[in-house]
C-alpha positions, 0 to 999 in steps of 0.5 A: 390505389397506387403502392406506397413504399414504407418501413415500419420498424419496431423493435423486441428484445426476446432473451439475447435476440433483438427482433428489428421489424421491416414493413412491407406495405401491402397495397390493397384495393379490392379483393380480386384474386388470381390464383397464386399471382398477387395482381396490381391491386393487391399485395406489394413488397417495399422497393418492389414498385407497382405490380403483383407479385408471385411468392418467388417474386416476393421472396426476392424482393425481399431479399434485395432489400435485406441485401441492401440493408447490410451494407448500409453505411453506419458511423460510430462516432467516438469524441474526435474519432469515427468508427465507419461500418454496417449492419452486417458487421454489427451482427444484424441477420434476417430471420427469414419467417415466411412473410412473403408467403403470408402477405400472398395468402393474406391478399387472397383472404375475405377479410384483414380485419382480424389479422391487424394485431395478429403478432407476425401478421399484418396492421393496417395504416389508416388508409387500408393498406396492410403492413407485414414485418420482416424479422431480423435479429442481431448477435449480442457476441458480434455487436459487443465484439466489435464494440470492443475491438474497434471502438475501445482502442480510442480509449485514453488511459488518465495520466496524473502529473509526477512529481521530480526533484531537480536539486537544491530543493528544486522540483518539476511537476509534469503535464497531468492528461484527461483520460476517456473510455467508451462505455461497452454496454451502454454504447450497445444499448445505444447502437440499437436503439437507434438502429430500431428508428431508422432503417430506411435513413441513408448513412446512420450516425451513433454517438458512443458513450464515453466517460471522461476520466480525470487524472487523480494528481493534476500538475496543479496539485503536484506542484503544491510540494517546493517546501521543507516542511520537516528534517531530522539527523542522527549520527551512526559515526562509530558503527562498524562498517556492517551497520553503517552499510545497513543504514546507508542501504535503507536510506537509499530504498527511502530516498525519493519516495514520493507519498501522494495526499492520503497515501500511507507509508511503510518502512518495513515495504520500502527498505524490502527484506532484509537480506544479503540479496538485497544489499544488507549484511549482519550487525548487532541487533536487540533480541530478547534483551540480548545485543546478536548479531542479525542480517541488517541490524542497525536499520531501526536508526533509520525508522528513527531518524524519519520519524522524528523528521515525520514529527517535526513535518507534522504528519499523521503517524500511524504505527510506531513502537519504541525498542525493547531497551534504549537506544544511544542516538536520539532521546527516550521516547523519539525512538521508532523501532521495526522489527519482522512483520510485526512492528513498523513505522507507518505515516500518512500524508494528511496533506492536500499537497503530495510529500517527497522525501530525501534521505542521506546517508554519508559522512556519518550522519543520517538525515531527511528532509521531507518536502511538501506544501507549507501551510503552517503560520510563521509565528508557529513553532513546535518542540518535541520534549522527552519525560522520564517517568520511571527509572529502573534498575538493571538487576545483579550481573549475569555471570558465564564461567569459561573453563577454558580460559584462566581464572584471571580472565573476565569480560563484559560481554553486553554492557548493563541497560537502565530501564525507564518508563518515558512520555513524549511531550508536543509543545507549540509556541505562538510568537515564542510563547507556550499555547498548548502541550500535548502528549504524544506517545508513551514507552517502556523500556527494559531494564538488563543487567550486565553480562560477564564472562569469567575464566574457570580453568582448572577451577570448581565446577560449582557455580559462582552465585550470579553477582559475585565479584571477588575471583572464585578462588581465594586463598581462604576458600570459604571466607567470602562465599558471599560478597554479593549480599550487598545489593550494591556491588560497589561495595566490593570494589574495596574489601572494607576491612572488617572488625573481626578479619581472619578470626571468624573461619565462617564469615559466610554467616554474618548477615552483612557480606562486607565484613567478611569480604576478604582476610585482613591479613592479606595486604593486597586482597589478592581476590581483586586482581581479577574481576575487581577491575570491572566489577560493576558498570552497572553501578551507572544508573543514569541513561549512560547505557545509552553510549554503551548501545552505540554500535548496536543495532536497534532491529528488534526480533522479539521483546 
């Protein structure tokens, strides 16, 4: 019977070692047997041709075989990319087992039956013949090695289209690009298997895994953003030039902040600390319902102003919370104040369309214009309005006395602040018409008295009740211990004349601070000339605190 040259392949993942099998066709004939030559009807090695062989003449034509084997060509095929190498820089191995010895002593035995299904032994193919598997095996590290090193550098990182303004509310979007990344494992898993069925092909092709990535933002979508669909402005013209510094600082962070659909914005990230390093110097600041000074005060004017050109876009707001006491440049409850790591103002861009924002800040007016797709119906129009619910009053002046300053000197040192309770209202109108209100938030603010300082050189070290108006020292000491009863300061302001002037030496009993106000007798009350002038600003109970604030940061640092 003449030798047939075949490959049985057969493959066994046993832990991290993948065994291939080979087969070598053994040919048998008859059963004659000499010694240890295998003879022309007996056992023959794949490649070998016709013709026993020894054991040394097997072991080296396997050898030739293994040899040819690890050259063989293999062609990894990446999209438009190949990757040419060979089983032995894949990691494949021959694990010389002792077959050529086996198929020698098999050839000599009685009997093949009962080696057919022995593991490592032989299987006949039908025709008698008796097939023996060589083992090789391949090294997980080098094959995944190699896949990384030379099959991932085809990898395509996606690229999503930016969006960039031009001017004029002109803008461009750039070319977006599909990404693709080889699969490491299943590449591998892949390799092997194909290896496994053709060992005895010439030139193997393998297919990589890889997968298509598309970029998040197309130039389709990023071109969606060429609208206005939100502006606002405030004046900070009679800032000090600190904080007219500070807002144009943040405005500058701000400005060209591009927010893609379902991305959220914070200000407290995008202005960066609050520090000289980064541009901005001290100016006034609420803090603890005082006016200090604080690196950066004035910023919360810029939280402001976007979110009131946040409200007119329509975009979801996710975090505001307004100043602990009003502020002078927009109306109660369309505040956004900021303040440590605590209090922001946060929005998302509920959009299908990416948001661009434009800050400005010169001239002395503040302003933004957000840009982004316009979907909103023409006869669409919305209004923001602002209801005070409740107005509180700032309680009596808190009075400081310097006693090195002459009894004739007084100063306002922070003006009053009116409290209120506020709601802000969203009204849209369909062809001018009212169709639907809707609340948008609620504040409260704090109401603070005013606060005086007062010269005392050479005076009593008593202190003056908190709330006096008249000078500490009058010419009749006693008389007017308590002007202040009234809870209305400007009742002070004249000293009404009382029915009963000097007479009483103890005006300070009569239940009514006015009537012992100030001696009759005295033409000029002389107690006026000093703090009368400025008794009470506070008296002002309308929100004209709001221009006393002018100038004053709104960078809330605890309320």
């Amino acid at each position: 019977m003449g030798v047939k040259n075949k490959v049985l392949a057969g493959v066994f993942i046993i832990g991290c070692v993948v065994i291939i099998g080979i087969a070598s066709i053994i040919g048998i004939a008859s059963k004659e047997k000499n010694n240890d030559k295998v003879t022309d009807n007996g056992v023959t090695i794949v490649g070998t041709g016709d013709g026993g062989m020894t054991e040394e003449e097997a072991k080296e034509a396997i050898g030739k075989y293994v040899e040819e084997l690890m050259v063989r060509p293999v062609k990894i095929i990446i999209n438009d990319n190949t990757v040419d190498t060979t089983f032995g820089e894949l990691g494949f191995s021959y694990d010389d087992s002792g077959a050529s010895q086996e198929a020698l002593q098999e050839s000599n035995q009685d009997s093949f039956i009962r080696h057919i299904f022995k593991p490592g032994g032989g299987e006949t193919d039908g025709d008698g013949d008796i097939e023996y598997k060589l083992s090789f095996t391949v090294d997980n590290d080098v094959l995944r090695k190699f896949v990384e090193d030379k099959c991932t550098v085809f990898n395509v990182k996606a690229k999503n289209s930016l969006l960039k303004y031009k001017k004029n509310g002109k803008f461009k979007a750039t070319r977006d690009r599909t990404g693709q990344k080889v699969q490491v494992d299943e590449t591998i898993s892949r390799i092997i298997s194909t290896l496994e069925g053709s060992l005895y092909d010439g030139t193997i092709e393998i297919e990589a895994v890889v997968k298509t990535i598309r970029p998040r933002y197309t130039r389709e979508t990023v071109s969606k953003c060429k609208d206005m669909i939100g502006s606002y402005s405030t004046s900070f013209a009679s800032s000090s030039s600190t904080r007219a510094n500070n807002i144009q600082v943040a405005a500058k962070y701000i400005n060209g902040t591009i927010l893609y659909p379902g991305q959220t914005f914070s200000t407290i990230k995008v202005i960066k600390d609050r520090t000289e390093a980064n541009g901005y110097q001290s100016a006034p600041e609420y803090s603890s319902g005082k006016v200090v000074d604080g690196i950066g005060g004035g910023v919360c004017q810029v939280s402001t102003t976007l979110y009131n050109a946040v409200l007119n876009a329509e975009l979801s707001v996710v975090e505001r919370s307004p100043h602990s006491m009003v502020v002078a440049y927009v109306d109660v409850s369309r505040d956004a104040a900021i303040s440590g790591d605590y209090k922001d103002f946060k929005f998302k861009n509920n959009t299908d369309a990416p948001v661009y924002i434009k800050a400005s800040a010169d001239g002395g007016y503040l302003s933004f214009k957000i840009y982004g797709e316009e979907t909103r119906n023409k006869n669409r129009k919305i209004e923001y309005v602002s209801e005070v619910l409740e107005t509180i009053q700032p309680g009596a002046d808190i009075i400081t006395e310097d006693k090195s300053l002459p009894s004739s000197y007084r100063a306002v040192t922070q003006s009053a602040h009116v409290g209120y309770k506020a709601r802000l209202w969203k009204v849209i109108y369909i062809d001018g018409v009212e169709k639907e209100r809707k609340q948008v938030n609620t504040s409260t603010y704090n109401a603070e008295p005013q606060y005086v300082t007062v010269g005392n050189q050479g005076g009593s070290s008593t202190p003056k009740p908190s709330g006096t108006e008249e000078p500490e020292e009058t010419k009749k000491p006693k008389v007017t211990d308590k002007p202040k009863a009234t809870k209305k300061p400007e009742i002070t302001e004249r000293p009404a004349p009382t029915k009963k002037p000097v007479p009483t030496k103890k005006p300070v009993p009569t239940e009514k601070p006015v009537p012992t106000k100030k001696p009759v007798p005295t033409k000029k009350p002389v107690p006026t000339e000093k703090p009368v002038e400025t008794e009470k600003p506070v008296p002002t109970e309308a929100p004209e605190e709001n221009s006393q604030t002018d100038g004053t940061g709104e960078q809330e640092i605890t309320d």
